[in-house]
C-alpha positions in Angstrom: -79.5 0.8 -13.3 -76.8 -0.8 -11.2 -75.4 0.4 -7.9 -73.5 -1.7 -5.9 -69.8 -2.0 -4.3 -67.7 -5.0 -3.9 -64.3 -5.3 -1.9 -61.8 -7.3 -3.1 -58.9 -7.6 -0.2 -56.9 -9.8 -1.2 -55.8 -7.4 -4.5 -56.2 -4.8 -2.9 -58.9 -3.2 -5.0 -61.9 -1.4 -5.0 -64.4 -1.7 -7.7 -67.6 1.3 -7.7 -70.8 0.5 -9.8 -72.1 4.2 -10.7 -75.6 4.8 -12.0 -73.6 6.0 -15.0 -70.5 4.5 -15.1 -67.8 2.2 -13.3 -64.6 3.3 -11.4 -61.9 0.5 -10.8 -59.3 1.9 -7.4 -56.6 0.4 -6.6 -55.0 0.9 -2.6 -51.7 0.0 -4.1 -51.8 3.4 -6.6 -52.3 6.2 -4.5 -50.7 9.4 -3.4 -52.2 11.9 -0.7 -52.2 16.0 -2.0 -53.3 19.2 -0.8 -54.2 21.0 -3.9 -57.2 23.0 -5.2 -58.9 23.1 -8.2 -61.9 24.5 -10.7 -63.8 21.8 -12.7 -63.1 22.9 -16.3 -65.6 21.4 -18.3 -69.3 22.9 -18.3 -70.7 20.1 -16.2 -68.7 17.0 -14.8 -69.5 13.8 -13.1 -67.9 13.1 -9.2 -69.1 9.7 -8.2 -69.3 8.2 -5.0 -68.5 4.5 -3.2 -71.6 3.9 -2.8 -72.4 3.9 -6.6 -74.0 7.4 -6.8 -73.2 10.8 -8.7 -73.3 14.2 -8.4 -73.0 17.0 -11.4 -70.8 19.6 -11.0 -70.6 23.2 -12.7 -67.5 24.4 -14.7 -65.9 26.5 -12.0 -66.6 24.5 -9.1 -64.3 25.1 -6.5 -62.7 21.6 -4.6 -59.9 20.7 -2.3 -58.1 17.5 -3.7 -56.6 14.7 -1.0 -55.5 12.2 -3.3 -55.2 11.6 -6.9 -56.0 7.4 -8.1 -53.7 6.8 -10.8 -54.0 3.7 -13.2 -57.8 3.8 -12.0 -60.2 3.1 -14.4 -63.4 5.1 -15.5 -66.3 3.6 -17.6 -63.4 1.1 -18.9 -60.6 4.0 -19.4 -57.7 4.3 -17.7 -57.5 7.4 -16.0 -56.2 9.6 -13.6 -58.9 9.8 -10.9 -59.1 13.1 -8.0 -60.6 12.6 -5.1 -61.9 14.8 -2.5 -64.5 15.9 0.2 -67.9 17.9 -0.8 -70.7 17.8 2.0 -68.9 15.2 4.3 -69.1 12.6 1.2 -65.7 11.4 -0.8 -65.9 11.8 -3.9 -63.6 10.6 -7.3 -64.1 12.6 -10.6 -61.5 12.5 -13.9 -58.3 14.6 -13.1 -58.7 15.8 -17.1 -61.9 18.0 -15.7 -60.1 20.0 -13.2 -58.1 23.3 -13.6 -55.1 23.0 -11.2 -54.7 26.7 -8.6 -51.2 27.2 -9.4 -49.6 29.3 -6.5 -45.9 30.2 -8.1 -45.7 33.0 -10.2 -44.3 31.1 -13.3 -46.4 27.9 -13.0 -49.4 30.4 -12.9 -48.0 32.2 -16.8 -47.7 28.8 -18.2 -50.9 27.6 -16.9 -53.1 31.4 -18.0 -50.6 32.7 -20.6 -48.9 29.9 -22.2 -52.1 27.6 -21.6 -50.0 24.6 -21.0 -48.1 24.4 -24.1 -47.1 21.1 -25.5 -44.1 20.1 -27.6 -43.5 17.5 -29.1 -40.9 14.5 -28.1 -38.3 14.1 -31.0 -35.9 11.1 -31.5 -32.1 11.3 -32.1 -31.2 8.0 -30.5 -27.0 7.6 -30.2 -26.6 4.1 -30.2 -22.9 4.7 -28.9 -24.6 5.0 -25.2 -24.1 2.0 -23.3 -27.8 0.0 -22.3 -28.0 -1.4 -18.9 -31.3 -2.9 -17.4 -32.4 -0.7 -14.5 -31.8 -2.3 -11.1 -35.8 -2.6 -10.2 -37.6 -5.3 -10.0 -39.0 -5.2 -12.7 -36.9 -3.7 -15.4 -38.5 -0.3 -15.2 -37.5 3.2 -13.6 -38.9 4.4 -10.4 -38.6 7.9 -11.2 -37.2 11.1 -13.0 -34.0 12.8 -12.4 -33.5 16.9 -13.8 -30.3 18.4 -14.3 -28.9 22.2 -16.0 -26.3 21.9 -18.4 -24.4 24.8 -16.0 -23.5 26.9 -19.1 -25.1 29.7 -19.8 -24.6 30.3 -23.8 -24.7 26.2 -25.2 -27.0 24.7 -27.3 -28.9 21.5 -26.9 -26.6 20.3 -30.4 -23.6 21.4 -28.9 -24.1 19.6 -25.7 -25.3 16.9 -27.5 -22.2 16.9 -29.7 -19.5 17.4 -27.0 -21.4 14.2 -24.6 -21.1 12.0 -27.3 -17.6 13.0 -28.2 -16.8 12.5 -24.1 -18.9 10.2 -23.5 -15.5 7.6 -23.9 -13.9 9.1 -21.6 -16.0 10.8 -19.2 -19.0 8.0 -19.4 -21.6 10.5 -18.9 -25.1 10.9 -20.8 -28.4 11.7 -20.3 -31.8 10.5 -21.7 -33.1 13.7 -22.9 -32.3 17.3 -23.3 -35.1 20.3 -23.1 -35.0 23.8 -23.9 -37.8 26.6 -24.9 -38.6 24.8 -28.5 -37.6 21.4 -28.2 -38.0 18.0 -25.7 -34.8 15.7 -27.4 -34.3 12.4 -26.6 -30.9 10.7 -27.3 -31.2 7.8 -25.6 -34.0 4.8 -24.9 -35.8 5.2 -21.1 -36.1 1.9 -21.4 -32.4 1.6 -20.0 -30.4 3.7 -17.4 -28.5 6.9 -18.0 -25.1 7.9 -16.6 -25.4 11.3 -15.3 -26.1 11.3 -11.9 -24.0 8.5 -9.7 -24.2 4.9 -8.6 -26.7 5.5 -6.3 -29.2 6.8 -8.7 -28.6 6.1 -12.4 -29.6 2.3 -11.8 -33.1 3.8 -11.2 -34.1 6.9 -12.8 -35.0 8.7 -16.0 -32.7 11.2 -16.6 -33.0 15.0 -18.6 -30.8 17.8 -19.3 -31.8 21.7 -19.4 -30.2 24.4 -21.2 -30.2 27.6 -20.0 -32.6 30.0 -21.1 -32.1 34.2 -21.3 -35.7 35.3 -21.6 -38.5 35.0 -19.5 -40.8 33.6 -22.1 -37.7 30.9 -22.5 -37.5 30.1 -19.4 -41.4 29.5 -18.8 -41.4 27.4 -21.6 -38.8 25.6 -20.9 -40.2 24.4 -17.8 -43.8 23.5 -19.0 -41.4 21.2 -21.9 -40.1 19.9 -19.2 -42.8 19.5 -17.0 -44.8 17.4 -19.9 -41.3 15.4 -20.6 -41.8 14.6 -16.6 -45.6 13.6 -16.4 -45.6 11.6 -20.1 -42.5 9.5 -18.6 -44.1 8.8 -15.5 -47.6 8.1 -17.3 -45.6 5.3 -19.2 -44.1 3.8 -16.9 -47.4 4.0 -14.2 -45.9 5.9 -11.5 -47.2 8.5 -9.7 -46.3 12.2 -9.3 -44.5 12.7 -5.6 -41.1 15.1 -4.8 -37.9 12.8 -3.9 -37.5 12.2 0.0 -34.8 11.8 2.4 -35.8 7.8 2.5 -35.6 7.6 -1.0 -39.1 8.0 -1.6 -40.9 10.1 -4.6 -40.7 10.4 -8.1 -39.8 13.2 -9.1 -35.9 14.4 -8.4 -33.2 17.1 -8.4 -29.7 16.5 -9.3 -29.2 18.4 -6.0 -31.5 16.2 -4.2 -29.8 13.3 -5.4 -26.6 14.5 -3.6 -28.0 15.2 -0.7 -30.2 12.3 -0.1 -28.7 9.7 -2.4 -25.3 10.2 -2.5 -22.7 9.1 -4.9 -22.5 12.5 -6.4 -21.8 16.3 -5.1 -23.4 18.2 -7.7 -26.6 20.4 -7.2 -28.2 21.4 -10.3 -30.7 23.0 -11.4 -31.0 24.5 -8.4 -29.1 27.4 -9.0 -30.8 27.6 -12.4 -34.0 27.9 -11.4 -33.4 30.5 -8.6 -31.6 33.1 -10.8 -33.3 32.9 -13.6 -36.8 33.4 -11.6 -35.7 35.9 -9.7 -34.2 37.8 -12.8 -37.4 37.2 -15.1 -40.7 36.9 -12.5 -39.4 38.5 -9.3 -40.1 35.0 -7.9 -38.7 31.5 -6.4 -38.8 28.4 -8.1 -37.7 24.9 -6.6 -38.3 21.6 -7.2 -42.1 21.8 -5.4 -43.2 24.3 -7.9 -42.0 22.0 -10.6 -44.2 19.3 -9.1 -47.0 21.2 -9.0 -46.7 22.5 -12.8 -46.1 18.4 -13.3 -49.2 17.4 -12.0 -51.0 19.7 -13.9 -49.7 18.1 -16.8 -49.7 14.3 -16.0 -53.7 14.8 -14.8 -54.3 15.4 -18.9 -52.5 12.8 -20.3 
């Protein structure tokens, strides 16, 4: 057995030798929570810094600080929770914990719908214009979501009427997501036009429909929750809510506008509060989303 830990400064990383395992942490990929959680599986591992583990039961009950993303467990990268049991820190595999989710909808996909996934299907339309993303390193720092604002279109006839416009008006997104399908029309690879100077250099960019059934409308969201966590997964960024500084990942067109600039509009803000209200009797906003995200990203 080895048990040992070793600071490395100058990377920034922390490497833990377990009795059963190794976990690789790195300071640079890490995001502070406040979420709770049940471990899922019928007994999971939670190891410590100081190379020793603890079993836990399926339906133990912890408080989560901070998730480790890009970590690494017994060679696999992972998402990694950690969190406080018994004044002791300790890290266990996001994919063994069952997310509490506090909103009414995120709490039907999660116990009715059981996190649906759908899957990601390709219509590229090479008539969209490819531009590098203005990062430093060629990659987006993020994910913007917008409603189509019409309450009877399809995703093919927005689809269509973008790529007919799209000469004129200049405009597309990378995907579009409704109750049955995740499309993508365009590579994520390069930036979108949809939501002004300040932000389409940057970020990932989707569309929603508008749904007119509750089912719909819960389904809808865990499609585009998943669309949200895989693109952040692949491109090894975490999963925070957009800030006034410019901060976080995970964006409104709305907050765009009112923290970016270089556009007015403030989808799907509107979206999402009448159609919760008329289906669940509840709110929804761009923290809920987050929430149903992370739930997401921790299993991929």
């Amino acid at each position: 057995m080895i048990t040992g830990f070793i600071v490395i400064f100058g990377v920034g990383i922390w490497f833990f030798w377990g009795r059963t395992g190794t976990i690789a942490l790195s300071s640079e990929e890490v995001y502070t929570v406040s979420e709770t959680a049940l471990v899922s599986e019928s007994s999971a591992l939670a190891y410590t810094s100081d190379g020793s583990s603890i079993s836990l039961s399926q339906n133990t009950e912890i408080e989560i600080s901070a998730y480790y993303y890009g970590a690494s467990l017994k060679g696999e990268e992972t998402t990694l929770a950690a969190f406080d049991m018994d004044g002791q820190t300790y890290y266990i595999d996001a994919a063994q914990l069952s997310l509490e989710q506090e909103n009414t909808i995120n709490a039907y996909i999660a116990d009715n719908l059981d996190y649906p996934v759908t899957e990601i299907t390709d219509e590229l339309e090479d008539s969209f214009e490819q531009s590098a993303y203005k990062t430093d390193d060629g990659n987006p720092i993020g994910v913007i979501i917008h409603d189509t604002g019409t309450d009877n279109s399809t995703i093919d006839s927005e689809v269509n009427y973008m790529v007919k416009h799209y000469d004129t008006d200049g405009v597309f997104v990378h995907a579009f997501i409704d109750s049955d399908t995740i499309l993508r029309i365009a590579d994520e690879d390069y930036e979108a036009q949809g939501a002004g100077s300040k932000a389409n250099p940057y970020y990932i960019q989707f569309e929603m429909t508008h749904e007119n059934s509750a089912s719909g409308f819960a389904e809808q969201l865990a499609n585009a929750a998943y669309y949200t966590a895989y693109m952040l997964k692949k491109y090894n960024l975490p999963v925070t809510l957009g800030q006034e500084d410019g901060t976080g990942t995970v964006w409104t067109h709305e907050m765009v506008s009112n923290y970016l600039g270089g556009t007015d509009h403030v989808d799907p803000t509107d979206y999402w509060t009448e159609a919760a209200q008329r289906y669940f009797g509840t709110s929804y906003d761009a923290e809920d989303f987050v929430e149903l995200v992370q739930a997401y990203y921790n299993q991929l």
